[in-house]
VOBA-1610 file (N, C-alpha, C; in pm, whole numbers, padded with zeros to 5 digits, always signed):
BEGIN
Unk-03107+07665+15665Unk-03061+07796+15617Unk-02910+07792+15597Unk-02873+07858+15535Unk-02706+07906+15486Unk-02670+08057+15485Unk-02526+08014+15490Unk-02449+08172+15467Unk-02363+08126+15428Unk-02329+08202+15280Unk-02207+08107+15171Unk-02118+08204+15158Unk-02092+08290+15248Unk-01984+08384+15247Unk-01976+08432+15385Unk-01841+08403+15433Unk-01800+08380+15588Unk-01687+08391+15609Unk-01637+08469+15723Unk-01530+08515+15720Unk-01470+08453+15933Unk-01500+08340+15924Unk-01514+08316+16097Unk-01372+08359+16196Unk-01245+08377+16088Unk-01134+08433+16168Unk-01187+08590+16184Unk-01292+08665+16154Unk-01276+08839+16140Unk-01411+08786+16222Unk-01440+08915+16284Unk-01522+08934+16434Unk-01637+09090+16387Unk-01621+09167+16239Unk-01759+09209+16234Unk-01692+09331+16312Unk-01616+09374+16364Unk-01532+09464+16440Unk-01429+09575+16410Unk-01319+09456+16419Unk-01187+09538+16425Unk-01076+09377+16346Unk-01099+09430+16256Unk-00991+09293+16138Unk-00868+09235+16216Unk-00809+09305+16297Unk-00667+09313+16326Unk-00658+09276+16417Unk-00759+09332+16537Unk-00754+09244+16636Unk-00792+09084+16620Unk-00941+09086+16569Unk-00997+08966+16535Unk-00866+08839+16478Unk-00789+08933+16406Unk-00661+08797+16360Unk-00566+08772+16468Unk-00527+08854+16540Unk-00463+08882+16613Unk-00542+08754+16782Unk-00645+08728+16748Unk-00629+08635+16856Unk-00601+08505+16829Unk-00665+08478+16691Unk-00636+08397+16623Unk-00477+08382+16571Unk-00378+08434+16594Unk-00268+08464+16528Unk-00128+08313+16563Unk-00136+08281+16664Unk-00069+08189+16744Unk-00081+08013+16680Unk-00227+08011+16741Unk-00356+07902+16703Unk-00476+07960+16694Unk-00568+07896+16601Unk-00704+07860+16622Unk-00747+07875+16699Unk-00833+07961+16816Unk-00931+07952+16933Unk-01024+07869+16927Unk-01024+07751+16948Unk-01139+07676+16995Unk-01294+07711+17050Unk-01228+07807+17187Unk-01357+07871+17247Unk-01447+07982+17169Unk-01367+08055+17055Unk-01467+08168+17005Unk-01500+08071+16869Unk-01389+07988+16831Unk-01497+07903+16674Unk-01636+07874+16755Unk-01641+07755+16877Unk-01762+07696+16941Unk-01832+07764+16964Unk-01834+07925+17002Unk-01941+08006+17029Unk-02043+08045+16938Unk-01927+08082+16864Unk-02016+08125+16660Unk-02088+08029+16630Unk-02019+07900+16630Unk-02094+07781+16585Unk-02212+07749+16602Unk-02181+07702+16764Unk-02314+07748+16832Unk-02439+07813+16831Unk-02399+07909+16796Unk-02484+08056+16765Unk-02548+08029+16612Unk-02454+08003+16524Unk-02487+07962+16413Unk-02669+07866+16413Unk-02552+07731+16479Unk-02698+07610+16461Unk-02766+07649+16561Unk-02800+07727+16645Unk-02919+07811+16717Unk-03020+07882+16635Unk-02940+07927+16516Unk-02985+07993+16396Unk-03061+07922+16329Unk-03056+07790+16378Unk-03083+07711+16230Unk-02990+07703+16080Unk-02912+07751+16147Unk-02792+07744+15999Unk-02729+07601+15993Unk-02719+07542+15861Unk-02647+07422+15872Unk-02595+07410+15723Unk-02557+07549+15665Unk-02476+07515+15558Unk-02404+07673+15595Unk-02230+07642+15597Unk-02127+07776+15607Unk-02026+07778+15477Unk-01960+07853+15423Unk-01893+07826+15321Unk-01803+07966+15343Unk-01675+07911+15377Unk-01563+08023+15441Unk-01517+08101+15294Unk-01450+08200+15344Unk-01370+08261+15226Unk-01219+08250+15298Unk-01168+08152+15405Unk-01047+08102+15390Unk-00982+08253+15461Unk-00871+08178+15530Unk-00744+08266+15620Unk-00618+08161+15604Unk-00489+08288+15690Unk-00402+08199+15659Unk-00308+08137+15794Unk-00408+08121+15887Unk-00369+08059+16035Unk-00447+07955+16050Unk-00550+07896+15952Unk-00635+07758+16014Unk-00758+07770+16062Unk-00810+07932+16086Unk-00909+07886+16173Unk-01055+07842+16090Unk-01052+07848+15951Unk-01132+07810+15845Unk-01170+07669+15886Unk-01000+07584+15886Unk-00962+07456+15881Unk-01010+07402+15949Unk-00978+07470+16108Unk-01022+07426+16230Unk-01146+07439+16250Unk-01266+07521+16194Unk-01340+07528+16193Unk-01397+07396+16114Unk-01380+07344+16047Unk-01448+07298+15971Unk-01424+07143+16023Unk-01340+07149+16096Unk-01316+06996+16169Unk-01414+06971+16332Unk-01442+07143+16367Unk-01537+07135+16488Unk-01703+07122+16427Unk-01728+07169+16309Unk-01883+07199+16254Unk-01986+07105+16275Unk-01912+06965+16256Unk-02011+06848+16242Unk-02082+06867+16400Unk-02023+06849+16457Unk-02050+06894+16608Unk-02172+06969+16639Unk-02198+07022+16516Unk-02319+07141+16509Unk-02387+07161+16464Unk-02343+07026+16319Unk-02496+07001+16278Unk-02464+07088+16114Unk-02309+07123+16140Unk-02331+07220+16003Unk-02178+07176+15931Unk-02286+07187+15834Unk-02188+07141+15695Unk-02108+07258+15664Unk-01990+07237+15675Unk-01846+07355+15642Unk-01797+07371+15589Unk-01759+07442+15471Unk-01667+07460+15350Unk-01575+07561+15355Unk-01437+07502+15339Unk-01337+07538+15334Unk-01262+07581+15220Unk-01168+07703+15199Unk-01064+07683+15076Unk-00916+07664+15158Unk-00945+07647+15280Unk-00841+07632+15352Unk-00807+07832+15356Unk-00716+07856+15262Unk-00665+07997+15271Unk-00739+08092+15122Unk-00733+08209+15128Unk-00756+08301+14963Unk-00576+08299+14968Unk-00633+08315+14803Unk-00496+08322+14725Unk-00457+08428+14625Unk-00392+08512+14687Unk-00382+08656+14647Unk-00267+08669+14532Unk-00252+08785+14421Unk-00102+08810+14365Unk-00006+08944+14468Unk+00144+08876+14486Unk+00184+08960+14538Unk+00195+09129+14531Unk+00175+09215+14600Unk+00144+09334+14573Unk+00037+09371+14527Unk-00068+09264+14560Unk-00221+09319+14554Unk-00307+09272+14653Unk-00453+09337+14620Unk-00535+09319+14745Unk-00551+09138+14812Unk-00578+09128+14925Unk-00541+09016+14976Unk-00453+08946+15060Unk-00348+09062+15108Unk-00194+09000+15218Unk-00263+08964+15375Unk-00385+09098+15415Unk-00408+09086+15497Unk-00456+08944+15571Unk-00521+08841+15482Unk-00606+08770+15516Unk-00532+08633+15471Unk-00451+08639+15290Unk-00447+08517+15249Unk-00265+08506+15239Unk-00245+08416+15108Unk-00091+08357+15093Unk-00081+08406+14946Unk+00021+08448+14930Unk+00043+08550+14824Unk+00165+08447+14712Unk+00151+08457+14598Unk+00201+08442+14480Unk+00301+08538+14403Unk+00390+08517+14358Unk+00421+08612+14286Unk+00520+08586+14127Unk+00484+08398+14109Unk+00522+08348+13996Unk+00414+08240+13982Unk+00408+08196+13857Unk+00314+08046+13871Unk+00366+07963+13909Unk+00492+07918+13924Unk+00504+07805+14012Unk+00476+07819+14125Unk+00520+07960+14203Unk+00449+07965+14309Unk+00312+07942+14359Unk+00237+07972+14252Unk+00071+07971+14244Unk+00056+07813+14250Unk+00119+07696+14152Unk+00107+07614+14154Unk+00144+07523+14275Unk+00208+07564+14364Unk+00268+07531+14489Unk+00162+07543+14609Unk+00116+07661+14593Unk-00036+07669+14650Unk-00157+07614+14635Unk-00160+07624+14533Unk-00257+07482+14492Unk-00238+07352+14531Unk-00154+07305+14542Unk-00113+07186+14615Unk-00075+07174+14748Unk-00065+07308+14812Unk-00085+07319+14973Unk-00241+07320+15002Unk-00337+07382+14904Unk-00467+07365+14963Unk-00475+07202+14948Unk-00471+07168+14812Unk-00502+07020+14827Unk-00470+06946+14924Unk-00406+06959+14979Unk-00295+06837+15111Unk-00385+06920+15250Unk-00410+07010+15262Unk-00465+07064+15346Unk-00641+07008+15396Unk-00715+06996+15241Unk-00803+06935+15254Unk-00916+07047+15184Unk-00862+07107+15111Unk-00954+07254+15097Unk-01039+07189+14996Unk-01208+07265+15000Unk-01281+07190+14922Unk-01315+07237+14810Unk-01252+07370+14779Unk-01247+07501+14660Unk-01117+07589+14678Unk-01111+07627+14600Unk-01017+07746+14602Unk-01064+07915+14564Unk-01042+07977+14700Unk-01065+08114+14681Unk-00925+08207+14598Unk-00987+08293+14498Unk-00848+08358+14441Unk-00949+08523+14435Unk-00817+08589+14462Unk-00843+08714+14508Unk-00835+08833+14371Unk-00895+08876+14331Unk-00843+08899+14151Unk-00892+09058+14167Unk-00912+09145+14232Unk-00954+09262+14246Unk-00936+09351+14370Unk-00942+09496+14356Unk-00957+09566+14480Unk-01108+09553+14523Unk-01122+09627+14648Unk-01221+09633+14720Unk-01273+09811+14663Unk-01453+09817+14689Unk-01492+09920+14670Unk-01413+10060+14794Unk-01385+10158+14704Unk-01369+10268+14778Unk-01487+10337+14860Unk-01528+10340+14936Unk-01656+10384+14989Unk-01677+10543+15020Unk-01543+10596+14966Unk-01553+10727+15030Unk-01563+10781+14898Unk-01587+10704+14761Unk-01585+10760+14627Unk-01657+10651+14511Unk-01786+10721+14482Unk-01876+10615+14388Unk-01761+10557+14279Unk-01812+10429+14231Unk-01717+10363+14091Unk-01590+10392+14098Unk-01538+10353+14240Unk-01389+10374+14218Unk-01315+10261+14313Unk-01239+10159+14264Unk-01195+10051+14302Unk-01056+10099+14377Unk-01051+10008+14490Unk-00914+10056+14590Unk-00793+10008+14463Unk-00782+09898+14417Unk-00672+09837+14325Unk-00748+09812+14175Unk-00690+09839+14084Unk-00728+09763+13965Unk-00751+09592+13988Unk-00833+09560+13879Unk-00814+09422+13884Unk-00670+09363+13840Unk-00658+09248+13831Unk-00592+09127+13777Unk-00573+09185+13620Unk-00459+09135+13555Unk-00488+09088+13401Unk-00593+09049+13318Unk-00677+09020+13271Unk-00735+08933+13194Unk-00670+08772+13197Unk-00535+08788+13111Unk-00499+08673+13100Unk-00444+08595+13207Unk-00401+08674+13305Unk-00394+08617+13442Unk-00504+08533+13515Unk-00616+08664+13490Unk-00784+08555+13623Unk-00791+08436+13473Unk-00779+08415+13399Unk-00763+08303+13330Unk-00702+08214+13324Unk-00601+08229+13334Unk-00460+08109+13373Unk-00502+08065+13512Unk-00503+08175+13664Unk-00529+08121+13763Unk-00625+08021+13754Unk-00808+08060+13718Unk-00891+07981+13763Unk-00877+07860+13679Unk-00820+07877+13531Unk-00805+07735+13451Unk-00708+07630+13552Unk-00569+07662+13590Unk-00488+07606+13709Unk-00574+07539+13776Unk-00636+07614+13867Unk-00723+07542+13957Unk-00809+07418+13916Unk-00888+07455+13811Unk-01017+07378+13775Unk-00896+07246+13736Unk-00764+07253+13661Unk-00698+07165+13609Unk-00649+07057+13769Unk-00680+07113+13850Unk-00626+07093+13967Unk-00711+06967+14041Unk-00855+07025+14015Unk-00975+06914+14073Unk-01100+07035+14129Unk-01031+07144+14126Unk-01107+07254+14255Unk-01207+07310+14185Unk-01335+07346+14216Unk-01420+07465+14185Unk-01362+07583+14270Unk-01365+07684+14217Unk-01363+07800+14222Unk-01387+07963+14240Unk-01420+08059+14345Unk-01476+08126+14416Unk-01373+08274+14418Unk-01436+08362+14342Unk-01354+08484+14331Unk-01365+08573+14369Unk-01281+08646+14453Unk-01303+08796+14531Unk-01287+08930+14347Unk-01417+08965+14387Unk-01420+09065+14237Unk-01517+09162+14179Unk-01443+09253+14158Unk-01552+09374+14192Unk-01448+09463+14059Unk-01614+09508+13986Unk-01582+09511+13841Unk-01614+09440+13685Unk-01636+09535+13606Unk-01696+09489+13480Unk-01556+09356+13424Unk-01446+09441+13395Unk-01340+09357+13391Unk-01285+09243+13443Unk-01268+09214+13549Unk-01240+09081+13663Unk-01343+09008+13613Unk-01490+09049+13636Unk-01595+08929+13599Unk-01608+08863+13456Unk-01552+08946+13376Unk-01596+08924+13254Unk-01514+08797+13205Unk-01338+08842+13284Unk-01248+08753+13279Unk-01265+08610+13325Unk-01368+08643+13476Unk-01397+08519+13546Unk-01486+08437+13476Unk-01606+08508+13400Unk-01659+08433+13338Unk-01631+08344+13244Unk-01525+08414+13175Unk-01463+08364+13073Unk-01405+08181+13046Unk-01365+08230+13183Unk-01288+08104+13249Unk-01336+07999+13295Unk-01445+08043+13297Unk-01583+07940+13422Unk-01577+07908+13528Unk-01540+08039+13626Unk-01555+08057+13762Unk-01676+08031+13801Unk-01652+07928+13919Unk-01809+07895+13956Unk-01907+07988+14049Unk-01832+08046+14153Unk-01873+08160+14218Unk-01804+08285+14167Unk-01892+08415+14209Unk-01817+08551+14208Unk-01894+08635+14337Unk-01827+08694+14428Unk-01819+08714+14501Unk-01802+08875+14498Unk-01929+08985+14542Unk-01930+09119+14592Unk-01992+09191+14447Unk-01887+09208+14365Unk-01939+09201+14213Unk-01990+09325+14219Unk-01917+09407+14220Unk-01975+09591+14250Unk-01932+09659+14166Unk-02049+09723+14083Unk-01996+09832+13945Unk-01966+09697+13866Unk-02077+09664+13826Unk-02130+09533+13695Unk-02194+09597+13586Unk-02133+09649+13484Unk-02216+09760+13360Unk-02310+09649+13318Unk-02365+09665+13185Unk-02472+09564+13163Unk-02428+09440+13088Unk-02291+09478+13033Unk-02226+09362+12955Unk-02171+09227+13051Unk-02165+09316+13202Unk-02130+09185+13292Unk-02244+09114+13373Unk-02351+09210+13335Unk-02480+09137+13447Unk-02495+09018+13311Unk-02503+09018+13202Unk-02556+08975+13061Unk-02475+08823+13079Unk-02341+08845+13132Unk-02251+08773+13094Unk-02264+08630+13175Unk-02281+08711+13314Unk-02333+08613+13454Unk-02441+08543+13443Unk-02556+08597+13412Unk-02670+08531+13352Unk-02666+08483+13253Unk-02584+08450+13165Unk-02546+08325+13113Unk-02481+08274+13118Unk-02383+08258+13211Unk-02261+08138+13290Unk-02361+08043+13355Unk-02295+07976+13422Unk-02294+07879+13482Unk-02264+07926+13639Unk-02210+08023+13647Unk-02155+08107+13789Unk-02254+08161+13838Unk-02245+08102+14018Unk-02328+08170+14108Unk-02280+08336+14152Unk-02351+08409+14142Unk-02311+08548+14213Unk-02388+08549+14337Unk-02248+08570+14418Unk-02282+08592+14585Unk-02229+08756+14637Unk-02394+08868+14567Unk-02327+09012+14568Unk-02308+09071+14711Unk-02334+09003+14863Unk-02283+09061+14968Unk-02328+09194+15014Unk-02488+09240+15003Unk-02522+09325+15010Unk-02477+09396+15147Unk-02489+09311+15220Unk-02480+09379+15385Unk-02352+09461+15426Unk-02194+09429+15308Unk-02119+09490+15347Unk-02127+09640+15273Unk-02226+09667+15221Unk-02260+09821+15212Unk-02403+09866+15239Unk-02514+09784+15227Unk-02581+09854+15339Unk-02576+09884+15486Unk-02529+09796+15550Unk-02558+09772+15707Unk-02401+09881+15708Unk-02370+09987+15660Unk-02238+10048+15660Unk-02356+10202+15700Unk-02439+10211+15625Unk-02568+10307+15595Unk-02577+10353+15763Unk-02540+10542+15762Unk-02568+10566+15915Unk-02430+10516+16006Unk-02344+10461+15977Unk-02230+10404+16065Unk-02156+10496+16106Unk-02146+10594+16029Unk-02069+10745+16049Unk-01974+10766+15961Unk-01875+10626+15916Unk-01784+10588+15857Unk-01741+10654+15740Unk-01899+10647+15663Unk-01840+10694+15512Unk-01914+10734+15450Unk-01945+10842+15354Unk-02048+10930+15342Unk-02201+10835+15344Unk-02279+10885+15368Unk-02419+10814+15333Unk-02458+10813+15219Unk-02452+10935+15155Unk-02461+10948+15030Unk-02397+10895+14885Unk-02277+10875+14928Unk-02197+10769+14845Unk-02273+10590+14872Unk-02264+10533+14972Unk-02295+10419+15000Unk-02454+10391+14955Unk-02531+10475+14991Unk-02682+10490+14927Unk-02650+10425+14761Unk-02622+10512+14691Unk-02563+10524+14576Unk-02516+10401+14491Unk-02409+10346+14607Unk-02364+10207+14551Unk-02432+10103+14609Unk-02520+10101+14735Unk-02646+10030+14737Unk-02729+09982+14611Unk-02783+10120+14622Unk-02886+10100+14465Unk-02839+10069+14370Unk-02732+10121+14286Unk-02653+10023+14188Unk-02638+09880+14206Unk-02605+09822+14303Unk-02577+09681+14329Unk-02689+09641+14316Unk-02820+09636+14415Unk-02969+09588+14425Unk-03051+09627+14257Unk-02982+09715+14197Unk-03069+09698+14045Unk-02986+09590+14006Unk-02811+09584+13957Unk-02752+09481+13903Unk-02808+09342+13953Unk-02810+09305+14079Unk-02922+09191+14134Unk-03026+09197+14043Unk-03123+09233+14052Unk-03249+09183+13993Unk-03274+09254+13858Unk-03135+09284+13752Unk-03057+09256+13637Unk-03048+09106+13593Unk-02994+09068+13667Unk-02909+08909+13672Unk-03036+08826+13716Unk-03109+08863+13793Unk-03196+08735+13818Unk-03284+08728+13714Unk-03311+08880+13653Unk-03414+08864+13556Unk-03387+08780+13433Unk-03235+08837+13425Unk-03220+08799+13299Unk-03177+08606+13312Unk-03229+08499+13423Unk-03222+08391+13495Unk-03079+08335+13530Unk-03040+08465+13602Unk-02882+08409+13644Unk-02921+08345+13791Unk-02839+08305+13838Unk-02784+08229+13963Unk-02694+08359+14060Unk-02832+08345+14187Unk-02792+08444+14305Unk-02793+08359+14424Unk-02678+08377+14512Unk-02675+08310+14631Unk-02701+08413+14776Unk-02723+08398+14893Unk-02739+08450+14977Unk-02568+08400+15070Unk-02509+08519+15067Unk-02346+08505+15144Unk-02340+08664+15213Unk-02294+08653+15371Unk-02318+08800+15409Unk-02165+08911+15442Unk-02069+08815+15393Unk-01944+08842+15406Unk-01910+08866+15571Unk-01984+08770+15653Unk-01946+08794+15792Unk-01859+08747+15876Unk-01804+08846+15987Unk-01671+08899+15996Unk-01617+09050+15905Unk-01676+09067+15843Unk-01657+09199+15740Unk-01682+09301+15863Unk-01662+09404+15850Unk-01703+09506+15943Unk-01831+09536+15931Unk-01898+09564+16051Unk-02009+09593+16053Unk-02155+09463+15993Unk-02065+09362+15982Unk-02166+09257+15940Unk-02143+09132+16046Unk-02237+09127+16169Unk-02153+09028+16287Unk-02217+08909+16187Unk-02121+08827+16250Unk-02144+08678+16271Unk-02304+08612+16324Unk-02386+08545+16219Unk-02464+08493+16321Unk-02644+08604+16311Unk-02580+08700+16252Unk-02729+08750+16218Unk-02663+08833+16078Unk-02554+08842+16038Unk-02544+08882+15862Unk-02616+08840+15779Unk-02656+08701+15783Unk-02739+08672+15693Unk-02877+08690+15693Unk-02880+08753+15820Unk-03062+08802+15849Unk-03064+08949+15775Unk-02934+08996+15765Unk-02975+09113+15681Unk-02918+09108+15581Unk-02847+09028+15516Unk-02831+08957+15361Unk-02986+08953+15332Unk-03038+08862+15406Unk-03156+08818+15312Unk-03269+08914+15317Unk-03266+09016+15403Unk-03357+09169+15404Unk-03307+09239+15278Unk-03123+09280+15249Unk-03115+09358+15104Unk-03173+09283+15009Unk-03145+09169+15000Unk-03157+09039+14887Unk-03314+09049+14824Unk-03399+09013+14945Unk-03534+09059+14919Unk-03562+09189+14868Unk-03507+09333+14890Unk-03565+09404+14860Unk-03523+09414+14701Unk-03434+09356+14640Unk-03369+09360+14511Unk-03444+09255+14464Unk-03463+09128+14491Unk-03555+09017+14441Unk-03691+09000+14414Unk-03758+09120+14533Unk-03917+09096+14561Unk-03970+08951+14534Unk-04095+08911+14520Unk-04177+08817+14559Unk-04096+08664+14508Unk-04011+08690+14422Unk-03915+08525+14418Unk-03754+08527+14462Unk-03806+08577+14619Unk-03647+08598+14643Unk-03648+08441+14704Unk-03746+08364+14767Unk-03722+08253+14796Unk-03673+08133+14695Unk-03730+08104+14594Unk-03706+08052+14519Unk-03558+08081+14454Unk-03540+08179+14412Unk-03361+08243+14336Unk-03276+08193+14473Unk-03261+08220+14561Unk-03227+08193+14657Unk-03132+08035+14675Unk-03297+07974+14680Unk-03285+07835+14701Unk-03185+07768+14587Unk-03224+07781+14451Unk-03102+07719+14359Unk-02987+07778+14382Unk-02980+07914+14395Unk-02810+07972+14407Unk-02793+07867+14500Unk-02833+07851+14598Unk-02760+07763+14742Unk-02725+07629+14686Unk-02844+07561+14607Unk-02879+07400+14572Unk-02726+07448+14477Unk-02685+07478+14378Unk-02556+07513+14312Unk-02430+07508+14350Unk-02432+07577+14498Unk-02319+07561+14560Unk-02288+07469+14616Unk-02370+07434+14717Unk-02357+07345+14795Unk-02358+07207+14664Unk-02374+07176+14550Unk-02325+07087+14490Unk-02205+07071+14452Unk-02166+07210+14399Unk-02041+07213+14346Unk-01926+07238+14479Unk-01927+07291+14546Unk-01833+07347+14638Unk-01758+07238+14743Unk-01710+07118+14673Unk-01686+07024+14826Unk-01612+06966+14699Unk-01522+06880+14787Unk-01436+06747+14727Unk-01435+06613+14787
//
């Protein structure tokens, strides 16, 4: 089994603290626990979305240990003054960007995560915390990269960002919330896996947090765009964004693959299985 969206520095909690122990060094004792917990799971494929203290890194140097294959981008790679400071290393010229790119490389990263969008507002249907990226920007970035050696994995949410990503031939896209039909159309005919992260808005459902009624809402939108894209024979992966709030470590993907199914019905195994067979080909160096 796998979970291709992982967040092992964030604790499913409280973001801040969760970095905050991690902040110094790497904890050894809470990576080994997860881990642990993980190949207890039977999990033996992880694929990080990257921090900017190591513990991705470090993680991925304890995994074998466990039986599980680890993928790293080392860090996400954000533009300055947009979504992304909290977690990654920020840009704010292309040489700078290009400078980063060559810190993941030396680092050992086996993709590169780039951060090209806000996050859903949850307290307001179809409404993004930040605009996306440029156009010609998520283009230049992911071309950089690919020119680089790296496949490629995008934080992005939106008709716009994806359309751009596609454009470019981003290999993953990542959350992918408020996809009109020109971007489900677009995905299902790329070459790009979509890893839509159901659990960080269902398992939100009842939390108290944020209306129910809104999140319902953008539930069902997402789970039709899913089995949009599969119909139309795109590439879906199972990733539970854990460490996200409200999505622990270690059973996210048990309720990844409960939304997943209910959007997939009777060939969620099969869609499944190639999104994974996809990544796990492309995603390593």
């Amino acid at each position: 089994m796998e979970d291709l969206h992982i967040h092992m520095v964030l604790d499913g909690v409280d973001f801040r603290a969760a970095i905050g122990a991690h902040r110094a060094h790497p904890r050894d004792e809470l990576i080994r626990k997860r881990l642990a917990d993980y190949a207890a799971a039977g999990i033996t494929l992880l694929r990080d979305g990257g921090d900017a203290w190591g513990v991705g890194l470090r993680t991925k140097e304890l995994a074998p240990e466990y039986g599980i294959d680890y993928r790293s981008p080392a860090f996400p790679i954000y533009k300055s003054g947009h979504y992304g400071s909290f977690i990654g290393i920020g840009w704010a010229d292309w040489a700078e960007y290009a400078l980063l790119l060559n810190r993941a490389k030396a680092l050992g990263a086996d993709f590169i995560k780039l951060m090209i969008s806000g996050l859903m507002d949850f307290n307001q249907f179809g409404v993004l915390t930040q605009p996306s990226l440029e156009r010609e920007e998520i283009i230049r970035l992911i071309s950089m990269a690919h020119d680089a050696g790296f496949c490629v994995m995008v934080h992005c949410n939106g008709t716009q960002a994806t359309l751009a990503a596609v454009e470019a031939g981003v290999e993953s896209v990542e959350h992918g919330a408020y996809l009109h039909d020109e971007a489900c159309c677009a995905l299902a005919e790329s070459d790009a896996v979509w890893v839509p992260t159901l659990s960080t808005i269902g398992n939100l459902i009842g939390n108290g947090r944020f209306p129910d009624e809104v999140l319902k809402k953008i539930l069902t939108g997402a789970m039709a765009n899913v089995r949009r894209v599969a119909d139309l024979g795109g590439k879906i992966a199972l990733g539970s964004d854990a460490g996200a709030y409200c999505v622990p470590h270690n059973t996210g993907f048990r309720t990844e693959r409960q939304w997943l199914s209910r959007a997939l019905g009777e060939n969620t195994d099969a869609i499944l299985a190639d999104g994974c067979k996809t990544i796990a080909q492309k995603f390593q160096r």
